[in-house]
C-alpha positions as CSV (number, residue, x, y, z in Angstrom):
1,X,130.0,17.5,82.4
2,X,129.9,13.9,81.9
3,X,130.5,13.5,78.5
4,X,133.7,15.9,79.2
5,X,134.6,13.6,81.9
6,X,134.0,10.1,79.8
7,X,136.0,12.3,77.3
8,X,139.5,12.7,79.6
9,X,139.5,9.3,80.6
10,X,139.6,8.1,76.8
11,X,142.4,10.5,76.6
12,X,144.2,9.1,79.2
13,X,143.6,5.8,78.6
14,X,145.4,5.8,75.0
15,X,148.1,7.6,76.8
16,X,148.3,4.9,78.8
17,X,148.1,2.3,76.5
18,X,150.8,3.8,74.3
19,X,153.1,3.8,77.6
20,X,152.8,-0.2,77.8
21,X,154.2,0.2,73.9
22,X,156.8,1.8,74.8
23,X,157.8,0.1,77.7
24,X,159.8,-3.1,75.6
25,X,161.8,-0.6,74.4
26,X,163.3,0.4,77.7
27,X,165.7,-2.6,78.2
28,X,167.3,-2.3,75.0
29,X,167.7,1.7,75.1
30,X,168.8,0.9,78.4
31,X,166.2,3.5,79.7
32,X,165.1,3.7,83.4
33,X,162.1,2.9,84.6
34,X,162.9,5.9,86.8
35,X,162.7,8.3,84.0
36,X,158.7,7.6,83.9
37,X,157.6,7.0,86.8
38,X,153.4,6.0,87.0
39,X,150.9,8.1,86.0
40,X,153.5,10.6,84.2
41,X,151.9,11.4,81.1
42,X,154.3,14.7,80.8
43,X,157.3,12.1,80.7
44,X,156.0,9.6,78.1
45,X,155.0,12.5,75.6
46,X,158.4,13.7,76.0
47,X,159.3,10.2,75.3
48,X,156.6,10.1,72.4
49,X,158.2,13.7,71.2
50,X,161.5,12.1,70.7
51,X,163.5,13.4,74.1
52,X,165.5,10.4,75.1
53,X,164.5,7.9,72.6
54,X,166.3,5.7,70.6
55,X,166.7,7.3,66.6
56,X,165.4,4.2,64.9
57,X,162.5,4.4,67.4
58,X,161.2,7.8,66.4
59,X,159.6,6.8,63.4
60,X,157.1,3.9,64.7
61,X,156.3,6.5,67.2
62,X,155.5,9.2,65.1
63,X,153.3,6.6,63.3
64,X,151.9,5.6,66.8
65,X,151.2,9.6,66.8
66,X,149.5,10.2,63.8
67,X,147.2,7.0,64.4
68,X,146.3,8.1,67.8
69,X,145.4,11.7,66.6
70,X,142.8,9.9,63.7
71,X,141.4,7.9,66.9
72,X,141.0,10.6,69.0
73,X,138.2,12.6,67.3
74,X,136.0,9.0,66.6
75,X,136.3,8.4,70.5
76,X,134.8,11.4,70.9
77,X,132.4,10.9,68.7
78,X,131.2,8.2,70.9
79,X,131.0,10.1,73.8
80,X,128.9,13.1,72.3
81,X,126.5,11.8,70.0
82,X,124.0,8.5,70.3
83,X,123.4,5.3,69.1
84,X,119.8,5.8,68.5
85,X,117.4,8.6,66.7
86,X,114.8,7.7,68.5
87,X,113.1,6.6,71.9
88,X,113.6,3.1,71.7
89,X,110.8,0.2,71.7
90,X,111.0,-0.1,75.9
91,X,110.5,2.8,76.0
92,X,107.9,4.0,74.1
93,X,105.7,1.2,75.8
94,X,106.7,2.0,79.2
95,X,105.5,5.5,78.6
96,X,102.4,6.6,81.2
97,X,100.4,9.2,82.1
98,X,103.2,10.8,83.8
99,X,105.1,11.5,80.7
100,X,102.0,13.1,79.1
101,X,98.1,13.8,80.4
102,X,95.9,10.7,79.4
103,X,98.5,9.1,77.6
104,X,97.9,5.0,76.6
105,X,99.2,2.6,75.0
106,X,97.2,0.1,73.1
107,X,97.8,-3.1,70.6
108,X,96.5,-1.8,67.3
109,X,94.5,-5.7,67.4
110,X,92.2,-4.4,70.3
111,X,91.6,-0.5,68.5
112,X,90.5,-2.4,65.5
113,X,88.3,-4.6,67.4
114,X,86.9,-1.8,69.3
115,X,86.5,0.1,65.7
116,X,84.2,-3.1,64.9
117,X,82.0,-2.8,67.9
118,X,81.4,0.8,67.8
119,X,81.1,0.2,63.4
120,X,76.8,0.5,64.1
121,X,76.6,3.9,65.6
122,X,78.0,5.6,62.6
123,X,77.7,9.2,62.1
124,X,75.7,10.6,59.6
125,X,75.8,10.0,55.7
126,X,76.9,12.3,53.0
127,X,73.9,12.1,51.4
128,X,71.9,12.1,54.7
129,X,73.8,15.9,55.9
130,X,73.4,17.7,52.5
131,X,70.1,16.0,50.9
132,X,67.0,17.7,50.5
133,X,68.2,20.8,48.7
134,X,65.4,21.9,46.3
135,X,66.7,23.1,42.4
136,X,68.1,26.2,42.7
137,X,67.5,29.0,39.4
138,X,63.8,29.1,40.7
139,X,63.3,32.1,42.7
140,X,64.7,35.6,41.4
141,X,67.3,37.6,43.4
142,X,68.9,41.3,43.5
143,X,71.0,41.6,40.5
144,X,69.1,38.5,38.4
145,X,68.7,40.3,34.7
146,X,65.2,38.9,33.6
147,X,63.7,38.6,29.8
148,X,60.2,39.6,29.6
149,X,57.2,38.9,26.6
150,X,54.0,40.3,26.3
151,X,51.2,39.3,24.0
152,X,48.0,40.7,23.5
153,X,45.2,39.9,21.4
154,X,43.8,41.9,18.1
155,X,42.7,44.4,18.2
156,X,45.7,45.2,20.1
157,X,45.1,48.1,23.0
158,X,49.0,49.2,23.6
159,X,51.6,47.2,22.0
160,X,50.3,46.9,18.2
161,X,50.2,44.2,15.8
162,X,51.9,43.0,12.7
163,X,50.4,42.1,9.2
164,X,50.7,38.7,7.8
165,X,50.4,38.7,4.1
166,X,47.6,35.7,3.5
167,X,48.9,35.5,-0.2
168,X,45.4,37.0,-2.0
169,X,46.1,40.7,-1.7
170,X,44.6,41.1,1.6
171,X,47.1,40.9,4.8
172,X,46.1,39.6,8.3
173,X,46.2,41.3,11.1
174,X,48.3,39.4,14.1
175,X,49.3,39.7,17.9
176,X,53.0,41.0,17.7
177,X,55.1,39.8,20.3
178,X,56.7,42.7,22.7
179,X,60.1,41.6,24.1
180,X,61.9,43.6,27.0
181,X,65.2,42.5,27.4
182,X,67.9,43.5,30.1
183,X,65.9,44.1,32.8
184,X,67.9,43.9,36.0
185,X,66.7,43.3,39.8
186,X,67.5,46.2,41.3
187,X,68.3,46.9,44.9
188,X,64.6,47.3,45.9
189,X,63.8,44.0,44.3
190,X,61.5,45.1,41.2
191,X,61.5,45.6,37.3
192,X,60.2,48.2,35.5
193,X,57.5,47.1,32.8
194,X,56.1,49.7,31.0
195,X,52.2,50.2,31.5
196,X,52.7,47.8,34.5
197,X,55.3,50.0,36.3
198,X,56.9,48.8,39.3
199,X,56.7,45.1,39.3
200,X,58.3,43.1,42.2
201,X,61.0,40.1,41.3
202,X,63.3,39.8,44.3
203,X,62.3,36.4,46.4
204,X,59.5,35.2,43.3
205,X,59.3,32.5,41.2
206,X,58.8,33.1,37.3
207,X,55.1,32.0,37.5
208,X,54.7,34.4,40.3
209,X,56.1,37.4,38.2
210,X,53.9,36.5,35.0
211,X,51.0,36.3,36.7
212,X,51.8,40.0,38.6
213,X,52.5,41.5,34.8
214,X,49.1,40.0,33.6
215,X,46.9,41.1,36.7
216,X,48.7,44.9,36.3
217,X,48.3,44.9,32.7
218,X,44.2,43.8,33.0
219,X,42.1,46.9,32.0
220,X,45.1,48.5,29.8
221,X,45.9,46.1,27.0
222,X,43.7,43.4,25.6
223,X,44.2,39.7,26.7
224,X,47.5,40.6,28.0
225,X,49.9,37.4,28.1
226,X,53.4,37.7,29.4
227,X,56.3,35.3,30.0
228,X,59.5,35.7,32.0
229,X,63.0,33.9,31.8
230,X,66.3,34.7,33.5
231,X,68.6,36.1,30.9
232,X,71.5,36.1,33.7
233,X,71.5,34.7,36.7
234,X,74.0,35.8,39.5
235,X,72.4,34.8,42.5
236,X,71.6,31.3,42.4
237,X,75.2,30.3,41.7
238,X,77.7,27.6,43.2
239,X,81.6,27.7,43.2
240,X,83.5,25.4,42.3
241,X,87.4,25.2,43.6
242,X,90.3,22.8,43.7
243,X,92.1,20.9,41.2
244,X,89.9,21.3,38.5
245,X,91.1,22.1,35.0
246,X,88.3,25.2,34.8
247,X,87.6,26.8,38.2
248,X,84.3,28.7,37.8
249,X,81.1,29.8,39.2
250,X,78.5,28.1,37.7
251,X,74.8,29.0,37.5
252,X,72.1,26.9,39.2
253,X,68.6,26.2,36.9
254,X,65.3,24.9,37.7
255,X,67.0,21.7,36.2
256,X,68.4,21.0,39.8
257,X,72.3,21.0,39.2
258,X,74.2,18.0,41.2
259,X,77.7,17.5,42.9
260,X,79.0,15.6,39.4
261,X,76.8,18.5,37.0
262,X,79.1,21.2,38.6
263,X,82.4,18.9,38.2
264,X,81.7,18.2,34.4
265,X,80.8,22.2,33.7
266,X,84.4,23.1,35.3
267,X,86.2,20.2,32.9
268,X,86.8,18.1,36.0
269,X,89.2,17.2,38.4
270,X,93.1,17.6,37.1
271,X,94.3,15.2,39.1
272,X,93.1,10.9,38.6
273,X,89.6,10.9,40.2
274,X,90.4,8.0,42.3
275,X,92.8,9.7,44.5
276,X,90.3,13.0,44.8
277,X,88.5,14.0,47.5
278,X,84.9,16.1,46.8
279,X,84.8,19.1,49.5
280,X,80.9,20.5,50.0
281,X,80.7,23.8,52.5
282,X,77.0,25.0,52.6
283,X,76.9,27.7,55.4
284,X,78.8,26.4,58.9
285,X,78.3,22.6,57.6
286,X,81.1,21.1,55.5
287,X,81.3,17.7,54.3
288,X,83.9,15.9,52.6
289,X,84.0,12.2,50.8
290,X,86.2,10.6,48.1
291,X,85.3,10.9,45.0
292,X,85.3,7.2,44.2
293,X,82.3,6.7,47.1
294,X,80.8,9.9,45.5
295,X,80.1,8.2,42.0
296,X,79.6,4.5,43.6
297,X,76.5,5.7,45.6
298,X,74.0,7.7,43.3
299,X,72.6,9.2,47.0
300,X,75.5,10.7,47.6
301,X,75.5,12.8,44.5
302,X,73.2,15.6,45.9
303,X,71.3,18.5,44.4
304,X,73.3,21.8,45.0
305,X,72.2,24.6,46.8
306,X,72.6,28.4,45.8
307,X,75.8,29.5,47.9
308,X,77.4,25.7,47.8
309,X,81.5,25.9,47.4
310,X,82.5,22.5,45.6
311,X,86.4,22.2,46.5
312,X,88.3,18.9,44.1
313,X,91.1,17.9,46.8
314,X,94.1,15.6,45.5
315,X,95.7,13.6,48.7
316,X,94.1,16.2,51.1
317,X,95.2,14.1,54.0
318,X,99.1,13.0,55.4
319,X,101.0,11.1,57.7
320,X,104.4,11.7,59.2
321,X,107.0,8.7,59.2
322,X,109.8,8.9,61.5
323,X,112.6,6.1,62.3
324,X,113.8,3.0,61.2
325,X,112.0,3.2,57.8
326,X,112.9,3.0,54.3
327,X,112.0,6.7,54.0
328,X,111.7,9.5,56.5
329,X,109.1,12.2,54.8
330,X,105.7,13.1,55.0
331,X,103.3,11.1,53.1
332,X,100.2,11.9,51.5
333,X,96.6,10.5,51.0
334,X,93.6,10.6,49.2
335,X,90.2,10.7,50.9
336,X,89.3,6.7,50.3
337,X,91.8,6.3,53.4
338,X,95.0,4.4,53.8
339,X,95.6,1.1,56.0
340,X,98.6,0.9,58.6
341,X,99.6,-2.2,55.8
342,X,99.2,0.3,53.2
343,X,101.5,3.0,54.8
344,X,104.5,0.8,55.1
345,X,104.1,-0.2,51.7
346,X,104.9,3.3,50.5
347,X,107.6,4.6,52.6
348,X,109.4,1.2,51.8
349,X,108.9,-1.2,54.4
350,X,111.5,-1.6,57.9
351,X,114.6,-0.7,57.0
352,X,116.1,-4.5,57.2
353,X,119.4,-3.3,58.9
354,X,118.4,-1.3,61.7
355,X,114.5,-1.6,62.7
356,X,112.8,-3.3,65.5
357,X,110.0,-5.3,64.2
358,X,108.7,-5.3,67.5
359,X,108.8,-1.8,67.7
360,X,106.1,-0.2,65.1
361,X,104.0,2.6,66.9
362,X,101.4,5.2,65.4
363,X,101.0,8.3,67.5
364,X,97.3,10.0,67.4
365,X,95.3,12.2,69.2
366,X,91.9,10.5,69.3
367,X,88.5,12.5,70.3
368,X,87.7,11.4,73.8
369,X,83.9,10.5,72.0
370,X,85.9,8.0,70.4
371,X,87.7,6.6,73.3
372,X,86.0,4.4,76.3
373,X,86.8,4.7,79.5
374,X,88.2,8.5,78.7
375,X,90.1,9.6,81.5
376,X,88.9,13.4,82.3
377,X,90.8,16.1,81.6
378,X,92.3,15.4,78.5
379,X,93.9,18.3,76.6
380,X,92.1,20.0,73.6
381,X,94.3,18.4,71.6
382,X,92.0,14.9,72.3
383,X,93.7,11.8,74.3
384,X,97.1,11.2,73.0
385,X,97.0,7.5,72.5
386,X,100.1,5.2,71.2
387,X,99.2,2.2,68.7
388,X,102.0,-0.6,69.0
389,X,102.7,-2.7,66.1
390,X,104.1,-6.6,66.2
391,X,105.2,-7.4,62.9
392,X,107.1,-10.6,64.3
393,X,103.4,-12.0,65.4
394,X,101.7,-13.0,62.2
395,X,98.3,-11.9,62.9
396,X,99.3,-8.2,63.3
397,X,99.3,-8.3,59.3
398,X,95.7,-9.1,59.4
399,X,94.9,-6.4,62.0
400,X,97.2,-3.9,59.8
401,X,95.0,-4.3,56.7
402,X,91.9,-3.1,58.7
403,X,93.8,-0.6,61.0
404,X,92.9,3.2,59.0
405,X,95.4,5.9,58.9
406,X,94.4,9.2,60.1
407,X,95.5,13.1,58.9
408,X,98.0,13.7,61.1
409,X,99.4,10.3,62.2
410,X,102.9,9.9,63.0
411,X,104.6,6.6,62.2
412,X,107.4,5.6,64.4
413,X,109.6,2.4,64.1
414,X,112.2,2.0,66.7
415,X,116.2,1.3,66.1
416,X,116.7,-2.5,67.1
417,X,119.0,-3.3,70.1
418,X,121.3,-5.2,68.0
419,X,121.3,-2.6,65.3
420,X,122.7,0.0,68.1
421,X,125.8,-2.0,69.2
422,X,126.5,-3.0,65.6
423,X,126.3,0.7,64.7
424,X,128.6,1.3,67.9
425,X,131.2,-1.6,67.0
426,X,131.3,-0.4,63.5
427,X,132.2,2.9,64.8
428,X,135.5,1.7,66.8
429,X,136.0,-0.7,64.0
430,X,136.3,2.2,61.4
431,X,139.0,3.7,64.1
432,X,140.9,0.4,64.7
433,X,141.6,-1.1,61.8
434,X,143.3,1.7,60.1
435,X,145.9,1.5,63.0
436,X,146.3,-2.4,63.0
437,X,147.3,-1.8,59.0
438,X,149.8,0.7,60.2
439,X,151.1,-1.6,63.1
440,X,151.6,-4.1,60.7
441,X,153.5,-2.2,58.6
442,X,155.7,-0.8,60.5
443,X,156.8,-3.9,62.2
């Protein structure tokens, strides 16, 4: 293996090097060149061992020894491991299509231009997807407990009346209220009213339900009157999840409950409401926008629907930073979005001693909708695309305020040439200097 190979000749080398130090000594030992003949490394660790040598020459060599066993295991460091962490900045933008299907690379200056010119055929609004929804608490369901009154007028046919005392000895006769409470929609839809008997609820508004009682009570009591509430409502309900101090499911009411209604009633978000992101799932459609665009536009606050989950999301969305950065970790977002400028900002900037300026790249899958010139048979993934970064030109800072971070990103920053041979030096340096301090000791 090569790095076995690069390994040996290190070996030898040092050998070798430690036989020129030893050759001065030969004339004034008067030892023969004979007695290590080139290339003998057998003969000159005998030497090194102390067979043949001069007494008062055994101790620099055992020095020589113990020096060259702490520089063995750093020259092999160098042979085993490498300078860099990561691909460096050549080669990231000399990756093609060969490396991976579709793959580009692009100047994060032309994807925010491109961003620009594509800005007018914007998808869909918040408000424009989930609008419309009519109040919900209007229509009955199965399981709805309803509250229903009946009047009648005197004389009264089936419910009686109740005396009023008029204050002169004589008491009035009046209409007494009948109130049937607890009355639950069952499974075939309908309430039981007595004199009325089965009345259907399921699918009906209130009105339609009053005026059903009346019409069956006609004939039986006199001037019937009735009026129905819900005492309970289970069916018209939204859900509301997520960092939010009360979690709950909260009852809709002809009132027409909105996005901010159904917040407030479950205490609100537990987390700074500028950092939230508001979650809507009605059916197969979900929605999501920040919270801060969700109180900034009054349109975007939408009546809820019966069935609507409501999920409060705190930094929902990350990036992954890799490289030459001040951190290494996986950093979270909120919903409002995060620029490239931003992103740097909290993982601490280039790390001055090692990065490659030059060498910023973000690594995304973009949706080939999003992409001109797609080329076909991109993975399912989307088109893997590689942003590059200049931070030594001066107008990639402008370009970095308007360049948006994505979920999923990965922030790379490439090792520096310069910051590979310095680590490299500083490696043999660590190894070398400890045996010049002994050299010049022992001389």
């Amino acid at each position: 293996m090569p790095s076995v190979m690069l390994l040996k000749w290190q070996v030898l080398s040092v050998f070798h090097y430690y036989r020129g130090l030893v050759r001065p000594y030969y004339r004034r030992y008067s030892l023969r060149e004979s007695r290590f003949p080139k290339g003998s490394s057998l003969n000159l660790l005998r030497l090194l061992c102390g067979r043949g040598a001069a007494p008062d020459l055994l101790p620099r060599l055992n020095v020589r020894i113990l020096v060259l066993s702490a520089l063995l295991p750093a020259l092999a460091g160098c042979s085993v491991m490498g300078t860099s962490t990561g691909p460096s900045r050549r080669t990231v933008e000399h990756a093609s299509a060969a490396t991976l299907p579709g793959l580009r690379v692009e100047d994060i200056a032309q994807a925010v231009t491109a961003e620009n010119a594509s800005s007018d055929g914007s998808p869909e609004s918040f408000a424009e997807v989930l609008g419309g929804a009519q109040p919900g608490g209007t229509r009955v369901g199965v399981g709805d407990t309803l509250e229903v009154t009946i009047w009648e007028a005197s004389p009264p046919a089936l419910f009686g009346t109740a005396r009023l005392d008029n204050g002169v000895g004589s008491g009035i006769a009046v209409s007494q209220p009948n109130t049937l409470s607890g009355m639950q929609v069952g499974p075939s839809g309908t309430i039981t009213v007595p004199f009325a008997g089965q009345v259907p609820a399921a699918g009906h508004t209130l009105r339609e339900i009053e005026e059903e009682i009346v019409r069956r009570l006609q004939g039986k009591a006199h001037l019937p009157q009735a009026q129905v509430r819900i005492a309970r409502n289970v069916t018209a309900t939204v859900s509301v999840l997520g960092d939010v101090k009360n979690p709950s499911e909260i009852p809709l009411t002809p009132h027409g409950e909105r996005i901010l209604d159904a917040l407030s009633e479950a205490g609100g978000t537990s987390e700074p409401l500028d950092r939230m992101t508001i979650q809507v799932t009605r059916g197969p459609i979900v929605r999501r926008i920040a919270a801060r665009d969700l109180i900034a536009d009054p349109r975007n606050n939408v009546v809820l629907k019966s069935g609507d989950v409501i999920t409060a999301l705190y930094q929902p969305y990350s990036f992954t930073v890799l490289g030459a950065a001040g951190k290494n970790d996986e950093v979270r977002f909120e919903g409002v979005g995060l620029s490239l400028s931003q992103a740097l900002g909290r993982v601490g900037g280039l790390a001055s001693d090692r990065a490659d300026p030059k060498g910023v790249f973000i690594f995304r899958w973009e949706h080939p909708a999003d992409m001109p010139n797609a080329a076909s048979g991109s993975s399912s993934l989307g088109i893997p695309v590689i942003y590059r970064a200049d931070l030594k030109d001066p107008a990639t800072y402008f370009a970095a305020q308007r360049f948006r971070m994505r979920d999923g990103d990965v922030l790379y920053i490439s090792n520096s040439s310069v910051a590979d041979l310095q680590r490299f030096v500083n490696l043999i340096a660590s190894s070398i200097l400890p045996f010049s301090a002994v050299k010049t000791i022992t001389q």
